[in-house]
N, C-alpha and C positions, 0 to 999 in steps of 0.2 A: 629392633623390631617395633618396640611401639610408636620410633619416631618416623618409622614406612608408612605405619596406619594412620599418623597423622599427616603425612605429604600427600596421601591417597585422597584423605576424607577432606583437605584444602584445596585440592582439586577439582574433587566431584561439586565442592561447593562453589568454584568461581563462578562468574557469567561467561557464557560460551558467544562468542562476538559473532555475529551474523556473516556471511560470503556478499561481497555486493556483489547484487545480478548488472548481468550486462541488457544490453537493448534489447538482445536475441532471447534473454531470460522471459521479459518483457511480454514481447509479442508473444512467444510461446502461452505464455500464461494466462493470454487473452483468446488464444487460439482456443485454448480448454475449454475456458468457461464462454466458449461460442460451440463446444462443441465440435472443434476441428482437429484433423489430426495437425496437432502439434508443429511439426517438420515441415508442414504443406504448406509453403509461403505463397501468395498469391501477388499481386504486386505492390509495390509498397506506397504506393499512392493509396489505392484502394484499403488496404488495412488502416492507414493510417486516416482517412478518415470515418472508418467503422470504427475503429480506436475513438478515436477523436468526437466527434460529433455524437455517433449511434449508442455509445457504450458507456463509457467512460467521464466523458466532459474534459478531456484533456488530450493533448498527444502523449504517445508512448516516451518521448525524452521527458517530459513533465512530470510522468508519472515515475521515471527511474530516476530523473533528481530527486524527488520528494522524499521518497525511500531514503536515497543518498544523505539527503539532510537530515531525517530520520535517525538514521545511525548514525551519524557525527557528532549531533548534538544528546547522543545517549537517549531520546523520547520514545525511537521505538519501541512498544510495548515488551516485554519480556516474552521468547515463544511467539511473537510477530513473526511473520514469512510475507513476502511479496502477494502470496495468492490472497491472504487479507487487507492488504492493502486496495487491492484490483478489486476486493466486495466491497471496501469502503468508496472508492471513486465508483463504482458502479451504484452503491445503493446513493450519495450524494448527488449523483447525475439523474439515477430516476424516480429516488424517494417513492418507492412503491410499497406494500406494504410486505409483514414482515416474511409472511410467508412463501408469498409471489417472488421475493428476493429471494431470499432461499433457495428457490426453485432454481432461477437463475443462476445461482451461484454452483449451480452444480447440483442440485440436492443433499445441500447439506442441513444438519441440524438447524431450526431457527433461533434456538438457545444459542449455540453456537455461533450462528451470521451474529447474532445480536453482540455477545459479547466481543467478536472481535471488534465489527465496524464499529460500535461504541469506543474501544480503548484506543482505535486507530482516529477514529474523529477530535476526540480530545486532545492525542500525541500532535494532531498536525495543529489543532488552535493551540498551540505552546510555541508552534514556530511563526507567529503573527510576530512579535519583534524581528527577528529573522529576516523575514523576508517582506515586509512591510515598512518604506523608511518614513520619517517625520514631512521628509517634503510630497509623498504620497500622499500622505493623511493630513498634511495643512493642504493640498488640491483637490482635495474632495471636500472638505468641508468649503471652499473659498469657494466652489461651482455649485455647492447647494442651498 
C-alpha cells in the first residue's frame, strides 16, 4: 500500500512532455487569435502571408519549428502551449504595448500575456547557439 502511494505521488510529480502540434495546429491557432472560426481555411497563400508579414513576422512552418526546437532542447517554459508562443511572435512582431497586446491576444489577462511572452522570449534567446553558426556571426561582423 504505501509503495502505490508512492508510484502515484512520482507520477503526479514528473514533467508531462508537451504533444507537438502539427502546421494545421498552427494555422488554427492563428485563426483564433484573428478571431476566425478555426476550421475555416481560406487559401493558403493568403493566410500565409497574414501569418507572415501582418501577424506574426514569421511563416507558419517557422513558427512550428521554433516550438519544435523548443521542446527538444527542454527550453520550453514549463505549462508553455503553442497559443503562447503565437503571443510572443505576435507581441515581437508588433511590440505594442501591454494592454493593446492583450487585447489581441484574445483578451486575455495582461499579467498573464506578460508572463508568458516574457518566459517564451527568454526560452527562444537560449536557442541563439542553436540555430546561430559561427560562420553567420563571423559575416556579420566582416559586413559591418
Amino acid at each position: 500500500m504505501e509503495e502505490d502511494k508512492d508510484t502515484q505521488g512520482s507520477a503526479r510529480r514528473k514533467r508531462h512532455r508537451p504533444v507537438r502540434p502539427e502546421l494545421q495546429d498552427v494555422l488554427n491557432s492563428a485563426r483564433m487569435l484573428w478571431s476566425r472560426e478555426p476550421d475555416n481555411a481560406r487559401s493558403t497563400q493568403t493566410e500565409d502571408r497574414d501569418f507572415s508579414r501582418e501577424m506574426f513576422g514569421c511563416g507558419a512552418l517557422v513558427a512550428l519549428s521554433l516550438f519544435g526546437m523548443l521542446v527538444t532542447t527542454s527550453f520550453l517554459p514549463e505549462g508553455g502551449s503553442l497559443e503562447h508562443l503565437m503571443w510572443t511572435l505576435m507581441f515581437m512582431k508588433v511590440y505594442g504595448k501591454e494592454r493593446a497586446m492583450s487585447v489581441l491576444a484574445g483578451g486575455v489577462d495582461p499579467q498573464t500575456f506578460r508572463k508568458w511572452v516574457w518566459l517564451f522570449i527568454e526560452a527562444i534567446a537560449h536557442l541563439e547557439p542553436i540555430v546561430v553558426s559561427k560562420q553567420e556571426q563571423q559575416g556579420i561582423s566582416l559586413q559591418q
